[in-house]
C-alpha positions in Angstrom: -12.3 111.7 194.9 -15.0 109.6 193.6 -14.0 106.4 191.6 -16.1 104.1 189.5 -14.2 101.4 188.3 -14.8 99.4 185.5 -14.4 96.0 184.1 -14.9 93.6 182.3 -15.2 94.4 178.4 -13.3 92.3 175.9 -14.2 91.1 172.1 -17.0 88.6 171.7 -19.1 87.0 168.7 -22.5 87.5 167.8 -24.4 85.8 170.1 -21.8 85.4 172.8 -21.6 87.2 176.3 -20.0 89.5 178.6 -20.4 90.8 182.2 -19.6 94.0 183.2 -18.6 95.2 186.6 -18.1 98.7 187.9 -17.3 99.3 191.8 -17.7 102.2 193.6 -17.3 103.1 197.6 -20.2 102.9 199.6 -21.0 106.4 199.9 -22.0 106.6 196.4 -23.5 102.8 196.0 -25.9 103.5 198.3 -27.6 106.7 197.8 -26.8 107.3 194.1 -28.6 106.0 190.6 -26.1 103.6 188.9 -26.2 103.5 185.3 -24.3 102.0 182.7 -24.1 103.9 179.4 -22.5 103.2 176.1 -21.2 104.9 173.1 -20.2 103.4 169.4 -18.0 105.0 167.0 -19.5 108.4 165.8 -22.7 108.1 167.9 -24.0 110.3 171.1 -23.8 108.2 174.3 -26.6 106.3 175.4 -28.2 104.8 178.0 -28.1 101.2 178.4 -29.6 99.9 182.1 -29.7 102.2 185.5 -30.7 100.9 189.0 -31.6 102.5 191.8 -30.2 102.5 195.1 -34.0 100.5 196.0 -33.0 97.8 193.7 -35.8 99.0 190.8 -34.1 98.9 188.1 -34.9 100.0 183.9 -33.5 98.8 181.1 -33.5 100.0 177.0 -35.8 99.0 174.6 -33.1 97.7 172.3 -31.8 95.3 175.1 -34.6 94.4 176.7 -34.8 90.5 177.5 -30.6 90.2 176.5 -29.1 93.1 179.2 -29.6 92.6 183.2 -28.9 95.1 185.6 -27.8 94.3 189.2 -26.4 95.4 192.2 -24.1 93.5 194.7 -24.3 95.4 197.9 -21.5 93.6 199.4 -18.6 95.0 197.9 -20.5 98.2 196.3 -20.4 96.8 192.8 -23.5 97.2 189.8 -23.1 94.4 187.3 -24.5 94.7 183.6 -24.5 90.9 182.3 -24.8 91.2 178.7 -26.1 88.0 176.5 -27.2 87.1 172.9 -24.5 90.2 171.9 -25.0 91.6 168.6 -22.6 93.4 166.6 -24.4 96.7 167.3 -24.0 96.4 171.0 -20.4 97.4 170.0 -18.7 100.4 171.9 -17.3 102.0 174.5 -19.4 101.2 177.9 -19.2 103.6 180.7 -20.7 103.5 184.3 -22.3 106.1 185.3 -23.4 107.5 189.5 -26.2 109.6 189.2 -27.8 112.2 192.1 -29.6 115.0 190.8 -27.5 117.0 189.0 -24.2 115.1 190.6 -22.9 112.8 187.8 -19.6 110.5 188.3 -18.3 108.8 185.4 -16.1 106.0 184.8 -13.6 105.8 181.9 -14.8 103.2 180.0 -14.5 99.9 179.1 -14.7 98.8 175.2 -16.8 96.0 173.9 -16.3 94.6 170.4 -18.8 92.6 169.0 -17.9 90.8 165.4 -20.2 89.3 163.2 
């Protein structure tokens, strides 16, 4: 059974930071897309940041320059370190294994942002 587990989430202020963790066992770090995703209140999910199992990584538009991706190969673990938070970075962020049409998802961790 495939586990991505997350961390990390918590309540902030504007401007503040968070860092994110979500582990994973090897078999899925290392061959599959990580991604983290993130849903507020009445909205579709969305994606945030995804790195590749080469280390290339994309991240949004809206958190471009405030979101880094990362892995940590050592102990299987992708790390979203989230800075200069604003209060619409608020919701629900879930990590996310992707391969092909294989997708694992985590449960979520919430992140409040208050003005």
């Amino acid at each position: 059974q495939v586990q991505l587990v997350e961390s990390g989430g918590g309540f902030v202020q504007a401007g503040g930071s968070l860092r994110l963790s979500c582990a994973t066992s090897g078999s899925i770090f290392n061959y599959y897309n990580m991604a983290w995703y993130r849903q507020a209140p009445g909205e579709k999910r969305e994606l945030v940041a995804l790195i590749r199992p080469d280390g290339t990584a994309n991240v949004e538009d809206s958190v471009k320059g405030r979101f880094t991706i990362s892995r940590h190969n050592a102990n299987n673990t992708v790390i979203l370190q989230m800075t200069s938070l604003k209060v619409d970075d608020t919701g629900v962020y879930f990590c996310n294994a992707n391969r092909g049409v294989v997708d694992f998802w985590g449960s979520g961790t919430l992140v409040t942002v208050s003005s």
